[in-house]
N, C-alpha and C positions, 0 to 999 in steps of 0.2 A: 546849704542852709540846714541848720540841725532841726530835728523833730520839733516838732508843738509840744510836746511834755517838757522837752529841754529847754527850750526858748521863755515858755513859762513858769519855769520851776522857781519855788517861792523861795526869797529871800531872805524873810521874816517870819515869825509865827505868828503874824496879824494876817500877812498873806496865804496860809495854810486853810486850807478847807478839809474841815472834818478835824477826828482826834478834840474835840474841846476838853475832849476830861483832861487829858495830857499837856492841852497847848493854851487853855483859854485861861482867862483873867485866874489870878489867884491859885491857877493846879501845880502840882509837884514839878513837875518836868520844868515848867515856864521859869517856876521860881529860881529852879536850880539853876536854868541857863543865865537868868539875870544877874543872879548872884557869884556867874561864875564859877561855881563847886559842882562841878560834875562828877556824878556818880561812874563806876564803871556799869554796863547797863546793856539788858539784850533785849532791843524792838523785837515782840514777836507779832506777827502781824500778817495779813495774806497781800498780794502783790499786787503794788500800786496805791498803796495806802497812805504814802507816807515817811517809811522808815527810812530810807538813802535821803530823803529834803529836811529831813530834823536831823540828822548826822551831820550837809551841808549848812545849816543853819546855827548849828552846835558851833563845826568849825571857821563859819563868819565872826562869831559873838566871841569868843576866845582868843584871848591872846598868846595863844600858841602854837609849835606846829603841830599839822593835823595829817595823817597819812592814810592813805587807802587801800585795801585788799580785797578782791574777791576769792572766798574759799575754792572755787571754782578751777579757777588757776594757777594759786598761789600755795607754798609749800612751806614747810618749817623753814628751809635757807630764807624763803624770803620776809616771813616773819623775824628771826633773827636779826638777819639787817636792820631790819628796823627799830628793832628793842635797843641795836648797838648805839645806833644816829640819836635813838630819844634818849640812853644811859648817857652820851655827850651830849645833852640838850640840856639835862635836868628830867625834862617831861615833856613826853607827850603824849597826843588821843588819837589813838589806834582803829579806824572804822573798816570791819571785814563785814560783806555783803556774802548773805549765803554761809553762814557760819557753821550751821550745821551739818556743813559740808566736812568742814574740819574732822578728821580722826582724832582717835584718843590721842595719841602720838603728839598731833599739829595742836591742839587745843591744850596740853601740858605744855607745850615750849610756849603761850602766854602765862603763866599761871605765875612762876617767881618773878614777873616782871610786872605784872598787875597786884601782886601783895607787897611789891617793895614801891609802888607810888611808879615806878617808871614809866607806866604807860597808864592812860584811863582807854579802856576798852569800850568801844560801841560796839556790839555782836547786831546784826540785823536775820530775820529768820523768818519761814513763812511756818516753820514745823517746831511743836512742842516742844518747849529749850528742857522738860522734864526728863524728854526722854532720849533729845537729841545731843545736850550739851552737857558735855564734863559738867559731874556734880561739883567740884572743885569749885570753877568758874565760874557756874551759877550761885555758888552760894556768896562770891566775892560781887556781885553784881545784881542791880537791883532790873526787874524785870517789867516793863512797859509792853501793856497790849493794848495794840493798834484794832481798831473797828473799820469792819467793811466800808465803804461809803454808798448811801442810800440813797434814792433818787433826785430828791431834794438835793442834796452834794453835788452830786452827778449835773445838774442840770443846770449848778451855780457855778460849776468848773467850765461847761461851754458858752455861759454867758459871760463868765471873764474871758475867756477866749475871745473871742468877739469882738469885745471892748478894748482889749490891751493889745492882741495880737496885731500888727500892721498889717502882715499880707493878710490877715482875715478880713481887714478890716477897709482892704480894695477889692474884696466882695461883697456882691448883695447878696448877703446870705438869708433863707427866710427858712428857717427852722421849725418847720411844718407838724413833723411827727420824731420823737425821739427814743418809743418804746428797742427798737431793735440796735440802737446804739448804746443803750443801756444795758438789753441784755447779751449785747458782745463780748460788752467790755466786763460784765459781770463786776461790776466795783473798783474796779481797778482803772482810775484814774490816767495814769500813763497809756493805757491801752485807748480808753477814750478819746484822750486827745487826739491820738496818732490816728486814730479811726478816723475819727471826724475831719480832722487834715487831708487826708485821703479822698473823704466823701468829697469835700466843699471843691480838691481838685481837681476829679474826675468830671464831677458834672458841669458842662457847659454849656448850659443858660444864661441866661440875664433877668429876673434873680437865679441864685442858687437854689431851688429848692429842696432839700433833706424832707424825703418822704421815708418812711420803713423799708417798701421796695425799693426805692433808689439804692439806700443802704447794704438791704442784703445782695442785692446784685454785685454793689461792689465786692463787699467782703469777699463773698465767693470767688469773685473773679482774680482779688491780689491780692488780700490778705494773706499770709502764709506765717504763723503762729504759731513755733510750738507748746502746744499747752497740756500741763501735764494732766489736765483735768478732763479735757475736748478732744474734740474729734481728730484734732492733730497728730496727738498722744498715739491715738489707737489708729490712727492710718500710717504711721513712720515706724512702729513695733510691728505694725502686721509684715509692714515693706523689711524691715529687718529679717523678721527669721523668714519669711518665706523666701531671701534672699541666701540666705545660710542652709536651707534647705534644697534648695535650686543650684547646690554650687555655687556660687559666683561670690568667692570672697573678696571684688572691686565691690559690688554693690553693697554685702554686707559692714564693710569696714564703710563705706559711704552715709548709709542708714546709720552707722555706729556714732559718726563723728556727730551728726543733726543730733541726735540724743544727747551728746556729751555738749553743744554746744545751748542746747534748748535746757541745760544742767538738771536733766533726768537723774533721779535714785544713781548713782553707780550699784547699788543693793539689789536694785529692781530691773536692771540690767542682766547680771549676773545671776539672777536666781532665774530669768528666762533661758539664758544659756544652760543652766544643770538642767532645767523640763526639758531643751530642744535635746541634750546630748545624748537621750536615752527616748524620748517619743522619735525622733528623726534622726539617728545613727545608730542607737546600741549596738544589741551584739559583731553589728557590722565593725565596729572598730570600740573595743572596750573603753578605751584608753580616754574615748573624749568624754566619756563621763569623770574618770580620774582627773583628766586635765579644769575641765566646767567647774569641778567640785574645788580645786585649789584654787581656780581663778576666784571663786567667792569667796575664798578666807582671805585673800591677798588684796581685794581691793578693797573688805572690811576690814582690813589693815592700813592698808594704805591708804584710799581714799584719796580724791582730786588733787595735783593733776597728773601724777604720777601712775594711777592707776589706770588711766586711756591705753597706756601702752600694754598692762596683763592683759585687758579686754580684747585690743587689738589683736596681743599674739591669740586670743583664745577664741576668737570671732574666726582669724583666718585660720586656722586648723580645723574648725568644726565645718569651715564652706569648704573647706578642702577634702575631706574624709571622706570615704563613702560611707553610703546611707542605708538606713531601713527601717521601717516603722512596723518591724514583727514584732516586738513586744507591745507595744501599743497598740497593735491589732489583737491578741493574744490576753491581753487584758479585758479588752472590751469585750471579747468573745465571752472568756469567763465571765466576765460580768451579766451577761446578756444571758449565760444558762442557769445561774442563778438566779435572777429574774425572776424566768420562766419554771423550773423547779423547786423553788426553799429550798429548806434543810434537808437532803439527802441523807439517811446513813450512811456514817464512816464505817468501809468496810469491817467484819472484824479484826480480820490478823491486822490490821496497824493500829487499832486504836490501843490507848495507853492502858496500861495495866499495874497501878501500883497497889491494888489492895488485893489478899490471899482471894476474897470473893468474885475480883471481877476476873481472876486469872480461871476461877472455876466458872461462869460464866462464859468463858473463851476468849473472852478478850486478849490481843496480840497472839493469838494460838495460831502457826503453824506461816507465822510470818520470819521469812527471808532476811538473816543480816546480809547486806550484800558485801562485807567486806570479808564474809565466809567465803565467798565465790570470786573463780577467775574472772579477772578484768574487773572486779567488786561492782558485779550486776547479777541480778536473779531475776527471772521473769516472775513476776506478779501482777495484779492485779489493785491498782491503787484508787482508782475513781470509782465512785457510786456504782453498785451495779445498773441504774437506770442510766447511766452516761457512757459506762464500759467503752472505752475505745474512741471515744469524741478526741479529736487534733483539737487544739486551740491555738497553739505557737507551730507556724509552718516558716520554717526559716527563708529570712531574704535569701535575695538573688545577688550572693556578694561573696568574695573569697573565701572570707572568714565564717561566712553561716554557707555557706556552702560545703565546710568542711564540720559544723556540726550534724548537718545533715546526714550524710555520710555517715557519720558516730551513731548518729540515731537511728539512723537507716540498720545499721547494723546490730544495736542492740535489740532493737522490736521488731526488726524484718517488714512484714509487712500491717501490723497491726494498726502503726498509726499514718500507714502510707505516705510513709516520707521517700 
């Protein structure tokens, strides 16, 4: 049996709840579907509002063909194909879900085929087409924003359920309290349903009754949502990197895929892997910050679905490496004695010296080039005389800082008891 969203999803724009400015008696949108002359056009809107059921209702009203994409998973080859099928059509209307998924790249391969009439573009988006969407595209396309839906909505969407739904409607549902189903689903309509479908089947009484606790007991117990907003969000990225930090590049790449299927940032992804390559590996292995750092121009390039694979290779390198969190401990440290004393003076011999007066002052006076010196080191003296001698960065327990060690060991002996 498909979902309650999908089962109810409206056919018409009279069956549409919410959006009036958009869909109701006399507004732009309405007109345009009537009249048949569709604009190319980008819903931007937050999730569950609407945008995928006026796309589906766009291509009931039309008499054309109509094709689908999710940016998600869909790449320039498979937008092409399609441009090829509607170039032997004449025309057709092109609806990608998640558009802002699109890279520059994928979002210029619609671009000559929406200025030469071949395709009418529906872009659907929950993120500002200003700054997400080729300015190209946007300007070829007229922009419709979709509105949250309010509780009023919300509470007209489970009484058509009710009414219209059959298998609801072989329960005695008595709809008690609705504050927690509302703020579940946070507007979002498809979520509502699917909730309340859930609710109405778990509890087994005779009536049903939907109380708030009922509700949240359920949720908790089988709701499982990634939301990029909720607590989801921040319990599958905790399970990520602490999973890439723990070695175990099965669970990382596990964690990675929930993200990429829950259609998480690939941006926001990627910029967590440059923090972990250098908080939880540096100097242990340099390389994965090099590696981290290309992986985020590459998937800002490429962009879904092409880019799961950089992520992948660069998830399972980072669980693989070994680890250490000297620098990031090393930081804090600094940060922590700064704190605790201000502005220290800078010794004199290093501070800068570009005017004849502060060279008579002494400034830089009796400071060491150390590219004067064998192995281009000189002993000196660089920190505050109040800190003199304070370690801050004490190298991991790892090959490779284990051989800085040693370096250092040897240039300061015992000063900074490495």
């Amino acid at each position: 049996m498909q979902p309650l969203a999908e089962r109810l999803r409206p056919a018409t724009l009279d069956e549409l709840v919410g959006q009036e400015h958009l869909t109701g008696k006399d507004s732009i949108l309405r007109k345009a579907i009537e009249q048949g002359r569709i604009p190319s056009m980008i819903l931007w809107g937050p999730p569950g509002v609407g945008k995928t059921t006026i796309a589906n209702i766009i291509a009931h009203t039309l008499n054309v063909p109509f094709y689908t994409l999710s940016a998600i998973s869909a790449g320039v080859k498979e937008v092409r194909e399609v441009i090829e099928i509607a170039r032997r059509q004449s025309h057709a209307v092109l609806f990608i879900d998640e558009i802002h998924r699109f890279n520059k790249s994928q979002q210029d391969a619609l671009l000559g085929a929406v200025e030469k009439g071949i395709i009418t573009l529906i872009g659907a988006t929950t993120e500002n087409p200003s700054f997400e969407v080729n300015a190209a595209v946007l300007s070829r396309s007229q922009v419709y924003v979709l509105k949250p839906l309010g509780p009023e909505q919300l509470m007209q969407l489970l009484l058509q359920a009710m009414e219209r739904d059959k298998w609801l409607q072989s329960k005695n549902i008595e709809l008690k309290e609705t504050t927690a189903l509302f703020n579940i689903s946070g507007g979002d309509a498809r979520k509502l349903l699917n909730l309340f479908e859930l609710v109405a089947g778990t509890i087994q009484t005779d009536p049903v009754v939907i109380t708030d606790k009922a509700v949240m007991e359920i949720a908790q117990q089988r709701v499982a949502i990634y939301d990029k907003s909720g607590e989801q969000h921040y319990d599958i990225i905790s399970a990520f990197i602490k999973s890439i930090r723990g070695s175990d590049p099965n669970a990382a790449v596990y964690y990675l895929a929930r993200m990429i299927d829950g259609g998480e940032d690939v941006k926001f992804i990627a910029r967590r892997l440059v923090i972990l390559a250098s908080e939880d590996i540096g100097n242990a292995n340099p390389n994965a910050l090099l590696l981290a750092t290309n992986c985020f121009q590459a998937v800002t390039m490429i962009g879904y679905p092409e880019s799961r694979i950089i992520l992948s290779q660069c998830v399972t390198y980072l669980a693989s490496s070994a680890k250490s969190n000297a620098s990031y401990m090393a930081i804090n440290a600094a940060q922590s004695m700064v704190a605790k004393t201000g502005d220290l003076p800078v010794p004199m011999h290093i501070r800068n010296a570009p005017t004849k007066m502060m060279k008579e002052m002494g400034y830089s006076k009796g400071y060491a080039y150390a590219h004067d010196y064998e192995n281009n080191f000189a002993t000196q003296e660089f920190l505050p005389e109040a800190i003199a001698g304070t370690k801050f960065y004490d190298p991991g327990k790892n090959a490779r800082e284990d051989e800085l060690r040693r370096y250092l060991k040897q240039l300061w002996k015992d000063k900074y008891n490495y």
